[in-house]
N, C-alpha and C positions, 0 to 999 in steps of 0.2 A: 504494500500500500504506500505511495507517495505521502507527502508533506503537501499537501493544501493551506493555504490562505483562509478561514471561516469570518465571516463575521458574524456577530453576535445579535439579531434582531428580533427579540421578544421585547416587550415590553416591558418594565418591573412591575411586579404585584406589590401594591403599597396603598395606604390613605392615609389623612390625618390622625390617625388612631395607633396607626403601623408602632410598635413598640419592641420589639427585634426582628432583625436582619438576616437572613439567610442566605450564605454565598454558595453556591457553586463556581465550578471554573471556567466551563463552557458548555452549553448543551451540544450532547454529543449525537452523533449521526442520528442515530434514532428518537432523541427527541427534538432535533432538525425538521426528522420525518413528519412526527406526530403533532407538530408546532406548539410545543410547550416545555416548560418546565418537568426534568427529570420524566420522560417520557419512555426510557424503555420498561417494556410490561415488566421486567425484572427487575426494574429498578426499587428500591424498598422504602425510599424516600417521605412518599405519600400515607403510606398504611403504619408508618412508625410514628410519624408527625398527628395523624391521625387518632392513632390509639395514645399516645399521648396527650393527648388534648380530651378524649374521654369522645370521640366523636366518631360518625359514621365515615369510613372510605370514601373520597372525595371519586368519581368516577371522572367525569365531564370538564373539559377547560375549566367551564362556566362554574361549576362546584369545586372545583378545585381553588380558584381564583375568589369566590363566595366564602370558603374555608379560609382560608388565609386571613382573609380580610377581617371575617368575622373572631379570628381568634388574634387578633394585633401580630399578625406575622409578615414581614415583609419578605419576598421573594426575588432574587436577580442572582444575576453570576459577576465576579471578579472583573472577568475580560468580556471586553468591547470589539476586540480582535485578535489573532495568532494564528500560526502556521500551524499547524498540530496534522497528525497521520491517525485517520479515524476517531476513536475516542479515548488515545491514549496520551493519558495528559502528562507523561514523562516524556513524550515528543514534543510539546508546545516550545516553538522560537516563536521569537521577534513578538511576543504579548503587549496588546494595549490595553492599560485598565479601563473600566464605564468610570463614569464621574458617578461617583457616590453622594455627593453635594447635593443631587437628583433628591434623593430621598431622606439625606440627614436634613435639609434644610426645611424639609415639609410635613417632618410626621417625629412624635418624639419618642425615637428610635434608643432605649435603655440599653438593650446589648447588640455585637454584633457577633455573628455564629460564623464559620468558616464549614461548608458539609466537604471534609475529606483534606490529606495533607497538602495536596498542591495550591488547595484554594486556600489554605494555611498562608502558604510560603507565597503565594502572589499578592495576596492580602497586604502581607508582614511589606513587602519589597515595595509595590505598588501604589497603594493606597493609606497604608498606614503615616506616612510619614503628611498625607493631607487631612487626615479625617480626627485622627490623634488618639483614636477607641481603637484598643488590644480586640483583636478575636477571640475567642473562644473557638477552640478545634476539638469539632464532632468528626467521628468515623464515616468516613464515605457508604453512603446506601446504595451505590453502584453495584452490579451484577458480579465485576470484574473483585470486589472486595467480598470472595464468598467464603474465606477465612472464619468473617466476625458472623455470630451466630445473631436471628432477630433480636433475643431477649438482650443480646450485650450491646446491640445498638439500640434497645429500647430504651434501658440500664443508660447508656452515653445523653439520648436526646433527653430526657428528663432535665434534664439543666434547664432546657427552654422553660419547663413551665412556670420557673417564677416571676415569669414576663407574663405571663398568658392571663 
């Protein structure tokens, strides 16, 4: 698989309510595909966030986007552009960060989350040094992270709920 160029065009899921930050690093081929947020069926992201929150499985963009909102969770990724091969984010050159400013500046945003180490470490390099709020680094709910068991990614996202 080559090094493609992506750019990053979803929108962030965010309101004036928004009260943590949810970074990923780039949606990856398939949820390019699916035009959203942590989109492959495998992805664990949704049903972790979910049951954390004490709430039904978001199916739909539109519930998904509804969920977030409803429980002050802001949604985007790290990067606004990079070269990356598929959706492996130990490939990603030449990374451009999104402006964060988007959303610290209109929603009052308590923590911010980093989902997985690279969104950690693009975070830490990128953004941090504009925005001045440490991440907190949760375990990636990606397919490719099938190491960590549901419960010890359930066990990790718990952090969020003292925002929620």
């Amino acid at each position: 698989m080559h090094q493609e160029y992506i750019i990053h065009n979803f929108e962030p899921i965010y309101n004036e309510q928004s009260r943590i930050l949810l970074l990923g690093t780039m949606p990856s081929p398939k949820s390019r595909e699916a035009g959203f947020y942590y989109g492959h069926p495998r992805n664990r992201f949704w049903k972790v966030v979910s049951d954390v929150c004490g709430a039904p499985l978001p199916q739909t963009k539109e519930e998904k986007t509804a969920f977030a909102l409803k429980y002050k969770i802001a949604v985007w990724d790290v990067l606004a552009g990079c070269e990356i091969k598929g959706a492996d984010d130990s490939s990603i050159r030449n990374p451009v960060a999104n402006d964060l400013g988007i959303i610290l500046e209109n929603a009052p945003i308590q923590a911010v989350f980093a989902t997985g180490t690279k969104a950690a470490q693009l975070y830490k390099r990128h953004c941090l040094p504009k925005t001045g709020i440490e991440a907190v680094t949760l375990p990636s709910t990606s397919p490719a992270n099938c190491r960590m068991t549901y419960e010890e990614l359930y066990e990790s996202y718990l952090a969020i709920k003292q925002y929620i």
